[in-house]
N, CA, C and O atoms as CSV, one atom per row, in Angstrom:
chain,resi,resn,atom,element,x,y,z
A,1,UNK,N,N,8.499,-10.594,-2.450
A,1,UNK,CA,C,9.030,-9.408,-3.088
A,1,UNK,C,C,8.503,-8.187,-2.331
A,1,UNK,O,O,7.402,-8.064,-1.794
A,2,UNK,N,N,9.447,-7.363,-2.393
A,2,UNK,CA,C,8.866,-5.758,-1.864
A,2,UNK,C,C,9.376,-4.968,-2.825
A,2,UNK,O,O,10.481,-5.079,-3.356
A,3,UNK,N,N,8.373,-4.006,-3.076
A,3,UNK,CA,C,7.829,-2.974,-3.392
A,3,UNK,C,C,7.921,-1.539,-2.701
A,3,UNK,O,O,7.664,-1.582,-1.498
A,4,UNK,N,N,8.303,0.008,-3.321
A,4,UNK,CA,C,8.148,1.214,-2.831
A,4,UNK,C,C,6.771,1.284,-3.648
A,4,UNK,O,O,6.374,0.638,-4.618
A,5,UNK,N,N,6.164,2.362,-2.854
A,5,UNK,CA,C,4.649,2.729,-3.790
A,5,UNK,C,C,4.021,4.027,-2.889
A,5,UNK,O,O,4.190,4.369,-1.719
A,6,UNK,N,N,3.300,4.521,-3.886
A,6,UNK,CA,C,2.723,5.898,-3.235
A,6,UNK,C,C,1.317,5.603,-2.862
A,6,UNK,O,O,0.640,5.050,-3.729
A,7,UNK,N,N,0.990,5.763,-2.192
A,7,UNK,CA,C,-0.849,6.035,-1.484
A,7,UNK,C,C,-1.555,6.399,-2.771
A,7,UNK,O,O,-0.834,6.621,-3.745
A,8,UNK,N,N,-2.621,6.474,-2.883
A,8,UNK,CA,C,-3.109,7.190,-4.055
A,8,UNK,C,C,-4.805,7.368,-3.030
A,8,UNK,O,O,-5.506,8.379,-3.063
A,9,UNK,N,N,-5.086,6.208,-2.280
A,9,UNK,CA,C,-6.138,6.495,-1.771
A,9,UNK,C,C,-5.759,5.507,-0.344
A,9,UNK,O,O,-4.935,4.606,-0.190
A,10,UNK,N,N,-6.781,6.143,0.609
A,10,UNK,CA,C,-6.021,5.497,1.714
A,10,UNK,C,C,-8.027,5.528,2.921
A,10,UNK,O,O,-8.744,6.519,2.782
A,11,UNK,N,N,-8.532,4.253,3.973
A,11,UNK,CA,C,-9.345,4.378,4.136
A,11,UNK,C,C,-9.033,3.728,5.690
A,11,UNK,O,O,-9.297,2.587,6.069
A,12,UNK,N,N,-8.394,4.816,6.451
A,12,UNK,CA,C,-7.848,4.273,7.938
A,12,UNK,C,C,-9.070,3.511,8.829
A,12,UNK,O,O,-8.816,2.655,9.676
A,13,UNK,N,N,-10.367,3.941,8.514
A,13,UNK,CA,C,-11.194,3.352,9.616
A,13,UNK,C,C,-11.475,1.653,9.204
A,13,UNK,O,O,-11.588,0.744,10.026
A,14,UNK,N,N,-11.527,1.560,8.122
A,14,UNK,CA,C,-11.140,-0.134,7.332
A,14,UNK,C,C,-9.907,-0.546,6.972
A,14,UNK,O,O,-9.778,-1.596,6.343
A,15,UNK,N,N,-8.895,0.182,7.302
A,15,UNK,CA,C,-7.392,-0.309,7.137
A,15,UNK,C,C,-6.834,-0.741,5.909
A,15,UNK,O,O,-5.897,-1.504,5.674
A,16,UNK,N,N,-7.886,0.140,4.898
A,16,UNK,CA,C,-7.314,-0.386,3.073
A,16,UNK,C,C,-7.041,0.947,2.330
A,16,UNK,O,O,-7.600,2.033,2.488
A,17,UNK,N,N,-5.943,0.562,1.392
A,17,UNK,CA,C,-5.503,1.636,0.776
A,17,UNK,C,C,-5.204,1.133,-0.591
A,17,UNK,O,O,-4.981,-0.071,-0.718
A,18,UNK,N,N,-5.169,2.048,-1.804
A,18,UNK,CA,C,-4.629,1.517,-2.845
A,18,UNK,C,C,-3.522,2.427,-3.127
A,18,UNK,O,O,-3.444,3.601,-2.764
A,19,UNK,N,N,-2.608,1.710,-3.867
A,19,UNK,CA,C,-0.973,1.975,-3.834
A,19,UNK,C,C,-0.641,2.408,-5.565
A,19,UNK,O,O,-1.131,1.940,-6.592
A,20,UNK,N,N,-0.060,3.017,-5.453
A,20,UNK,CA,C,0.673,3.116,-7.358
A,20,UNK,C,C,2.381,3.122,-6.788
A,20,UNK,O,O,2.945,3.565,-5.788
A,21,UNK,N,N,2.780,2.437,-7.917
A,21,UNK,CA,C,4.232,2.351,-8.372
A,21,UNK,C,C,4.636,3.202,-8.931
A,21,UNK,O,O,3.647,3.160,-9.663
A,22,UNK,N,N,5.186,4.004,-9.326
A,22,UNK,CA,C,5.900,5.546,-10.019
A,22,UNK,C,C,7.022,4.587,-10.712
A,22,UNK,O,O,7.686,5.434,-11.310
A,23,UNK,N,N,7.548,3.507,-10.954
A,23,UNK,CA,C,8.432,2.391,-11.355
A,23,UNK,C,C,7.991,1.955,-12.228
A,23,UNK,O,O,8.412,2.106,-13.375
A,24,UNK,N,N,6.891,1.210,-11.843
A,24,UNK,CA,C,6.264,0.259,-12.856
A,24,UNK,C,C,5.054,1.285,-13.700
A,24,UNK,O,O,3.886,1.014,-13.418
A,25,UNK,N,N,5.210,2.070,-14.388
A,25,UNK,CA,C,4.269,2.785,-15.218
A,25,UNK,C,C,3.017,3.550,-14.519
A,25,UNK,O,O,2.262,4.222,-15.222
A,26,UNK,N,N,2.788,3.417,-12.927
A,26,UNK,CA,C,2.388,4.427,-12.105
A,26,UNK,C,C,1.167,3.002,-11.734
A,26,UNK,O,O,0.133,3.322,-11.149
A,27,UNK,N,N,1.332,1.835,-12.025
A,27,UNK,CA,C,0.192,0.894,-12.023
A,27,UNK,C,C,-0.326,0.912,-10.758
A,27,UNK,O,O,0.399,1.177,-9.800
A,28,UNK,N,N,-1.757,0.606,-10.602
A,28,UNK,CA,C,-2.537,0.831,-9.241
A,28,UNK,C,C,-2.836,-0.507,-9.066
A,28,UNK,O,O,-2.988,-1.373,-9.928
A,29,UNK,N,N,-2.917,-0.603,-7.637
A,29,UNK,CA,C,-3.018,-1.789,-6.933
A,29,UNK,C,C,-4.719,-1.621,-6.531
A,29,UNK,O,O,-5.231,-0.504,-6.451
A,30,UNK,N,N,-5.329,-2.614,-6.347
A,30,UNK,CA,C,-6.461,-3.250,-5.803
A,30,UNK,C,C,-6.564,-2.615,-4.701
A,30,UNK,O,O,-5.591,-1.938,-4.370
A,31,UNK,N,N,-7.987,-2.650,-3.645
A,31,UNK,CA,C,-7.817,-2.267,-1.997
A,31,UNK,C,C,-6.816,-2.952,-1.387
A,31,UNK,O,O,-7.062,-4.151,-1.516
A,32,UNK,N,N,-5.811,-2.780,-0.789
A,32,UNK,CA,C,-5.173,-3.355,0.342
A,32,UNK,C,C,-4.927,-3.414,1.352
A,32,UNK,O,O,-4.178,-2.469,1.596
A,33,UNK,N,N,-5.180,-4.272,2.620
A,33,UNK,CA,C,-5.337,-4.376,4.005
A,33,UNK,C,C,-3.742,-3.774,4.504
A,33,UNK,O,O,-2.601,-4.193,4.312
A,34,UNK,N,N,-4.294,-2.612,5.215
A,34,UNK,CA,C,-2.941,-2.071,5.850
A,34,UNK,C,C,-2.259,-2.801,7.097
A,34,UNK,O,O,-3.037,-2.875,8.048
A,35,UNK,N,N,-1.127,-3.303,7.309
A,35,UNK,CA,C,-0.689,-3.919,8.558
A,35,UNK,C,C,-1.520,-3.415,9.573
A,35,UNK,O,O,-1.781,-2.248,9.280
A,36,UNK,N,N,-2.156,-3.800,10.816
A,36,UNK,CA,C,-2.884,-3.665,11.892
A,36,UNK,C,C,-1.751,-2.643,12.893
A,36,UNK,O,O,-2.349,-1.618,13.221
A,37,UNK,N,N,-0.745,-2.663,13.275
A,37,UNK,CA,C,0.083,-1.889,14.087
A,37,UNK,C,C,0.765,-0.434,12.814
A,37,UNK,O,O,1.617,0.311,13.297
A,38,UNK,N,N,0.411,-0.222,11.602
A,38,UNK,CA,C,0.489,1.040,10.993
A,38,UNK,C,C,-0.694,1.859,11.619
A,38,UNK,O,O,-1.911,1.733,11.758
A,39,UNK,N,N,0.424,2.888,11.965
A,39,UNK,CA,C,-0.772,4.442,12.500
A,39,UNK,C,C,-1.377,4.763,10.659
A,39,UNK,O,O,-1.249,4.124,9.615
A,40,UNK,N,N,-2.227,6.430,11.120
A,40,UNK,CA,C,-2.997,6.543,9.977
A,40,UNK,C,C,-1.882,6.784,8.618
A,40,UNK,O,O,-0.921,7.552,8.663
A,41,UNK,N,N,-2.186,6.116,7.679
A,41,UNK,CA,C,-2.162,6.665,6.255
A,41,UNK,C,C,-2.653,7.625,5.355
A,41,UNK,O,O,-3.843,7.919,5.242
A,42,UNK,N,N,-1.807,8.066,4.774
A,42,UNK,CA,C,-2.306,9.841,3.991
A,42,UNK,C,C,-2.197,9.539,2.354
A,42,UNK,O,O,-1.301,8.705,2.233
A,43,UNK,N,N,-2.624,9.803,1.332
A,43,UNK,CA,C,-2.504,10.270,0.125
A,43,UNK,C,C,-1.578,11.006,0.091
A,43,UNK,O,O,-1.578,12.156,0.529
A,44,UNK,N,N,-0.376,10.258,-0.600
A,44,UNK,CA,C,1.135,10.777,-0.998
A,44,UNK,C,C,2.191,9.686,0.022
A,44,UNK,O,O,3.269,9.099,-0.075
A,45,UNK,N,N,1.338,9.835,0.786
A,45,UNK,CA,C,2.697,8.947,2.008
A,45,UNK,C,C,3.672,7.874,0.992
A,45,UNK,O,O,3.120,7.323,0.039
A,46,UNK,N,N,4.734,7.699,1.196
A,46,UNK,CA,C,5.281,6.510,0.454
A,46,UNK,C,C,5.675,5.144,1.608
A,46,UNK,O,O,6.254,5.180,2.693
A,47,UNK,N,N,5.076,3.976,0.825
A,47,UNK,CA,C,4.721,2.600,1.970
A,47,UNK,C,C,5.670,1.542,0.718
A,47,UNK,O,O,5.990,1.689,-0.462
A,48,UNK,N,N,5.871,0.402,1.827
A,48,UNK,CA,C,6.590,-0.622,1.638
A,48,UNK,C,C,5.420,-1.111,1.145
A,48,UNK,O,O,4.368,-0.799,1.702
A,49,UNK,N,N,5.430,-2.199,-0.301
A,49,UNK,CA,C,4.491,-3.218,0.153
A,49,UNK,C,C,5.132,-4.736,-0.093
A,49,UNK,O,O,6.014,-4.893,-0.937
A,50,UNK,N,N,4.690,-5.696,0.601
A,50,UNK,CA,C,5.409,-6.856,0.516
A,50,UNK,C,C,4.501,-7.931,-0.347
A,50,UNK,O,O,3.382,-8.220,0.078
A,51,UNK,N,N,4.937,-8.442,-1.410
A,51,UNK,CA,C,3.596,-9.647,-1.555
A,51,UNK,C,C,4.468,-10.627,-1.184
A,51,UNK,O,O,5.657,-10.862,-1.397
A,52,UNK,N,N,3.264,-11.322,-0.358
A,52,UNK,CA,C,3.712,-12.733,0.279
A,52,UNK,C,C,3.144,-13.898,-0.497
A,52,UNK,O,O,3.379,-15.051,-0.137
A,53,UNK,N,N,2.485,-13.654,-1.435
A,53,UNK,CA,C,1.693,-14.739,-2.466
A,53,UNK,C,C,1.285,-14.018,-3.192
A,53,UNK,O,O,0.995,-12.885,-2.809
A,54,UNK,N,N,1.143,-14.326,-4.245
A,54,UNK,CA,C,0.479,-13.873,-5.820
A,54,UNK,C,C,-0.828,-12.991,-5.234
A,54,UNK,O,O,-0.958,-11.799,-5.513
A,55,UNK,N,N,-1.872,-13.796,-4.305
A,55,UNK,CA,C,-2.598,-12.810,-4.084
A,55,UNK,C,C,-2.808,-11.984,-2.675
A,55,UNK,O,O,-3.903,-11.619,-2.247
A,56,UNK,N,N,-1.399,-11.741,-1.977
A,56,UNK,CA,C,-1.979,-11.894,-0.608
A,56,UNK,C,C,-0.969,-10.416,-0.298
A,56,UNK,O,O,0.236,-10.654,-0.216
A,57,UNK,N,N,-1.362,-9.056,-0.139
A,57,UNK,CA,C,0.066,-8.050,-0.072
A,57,UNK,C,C,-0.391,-7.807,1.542
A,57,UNK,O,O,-1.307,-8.121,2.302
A,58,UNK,N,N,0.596,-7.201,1.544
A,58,UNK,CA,C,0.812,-5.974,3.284
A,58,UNK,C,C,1.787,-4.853,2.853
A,58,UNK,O,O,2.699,-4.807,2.028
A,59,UNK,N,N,1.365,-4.153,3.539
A,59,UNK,CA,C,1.895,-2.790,3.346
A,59,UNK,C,C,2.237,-2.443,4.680
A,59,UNK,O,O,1.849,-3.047,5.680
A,60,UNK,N,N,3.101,-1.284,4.655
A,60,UNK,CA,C,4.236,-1.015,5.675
A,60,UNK,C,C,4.245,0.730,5.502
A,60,UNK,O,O,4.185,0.893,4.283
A,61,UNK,N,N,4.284,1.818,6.032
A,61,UNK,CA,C,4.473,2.988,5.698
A,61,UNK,C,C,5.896,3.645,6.176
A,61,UNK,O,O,6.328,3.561,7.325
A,62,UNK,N,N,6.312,4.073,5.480
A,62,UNK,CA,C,8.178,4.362,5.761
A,62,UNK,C,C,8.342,5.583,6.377
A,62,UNK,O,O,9.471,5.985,6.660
């Protein structure tokens, strides 16, 4: 499944960010490992995220 979602916090030198849904009741996501070939991420940016398993996401920035 994929997902639109907003940044809410973003930590480029460890490549994790946490995401909210503005869809789903604004719910926040856990740290998540940003794809390795995404340049930096900002607070507000809006990113793809994909879960590939119940516990396993990637994110994408649009």
């Amino acid at each position: 499944m994929i997902k639109k979602g907003i940044v809410s916090s973003a930590d480029n030198l460890n490549k994790i960010a946490r995401i909210y849904f503005p869809d789903m009741d604004n719910n926040l996501t856990y740290k998540l490992k940003i794809v390795e070939n995404v340049g930096e991420i900002n607070t507000g940016n809006v990113v793809l995220v994909a879960f590939w398993q119940q516990t396993v996401w990637q994110m994408v920035r649009l």
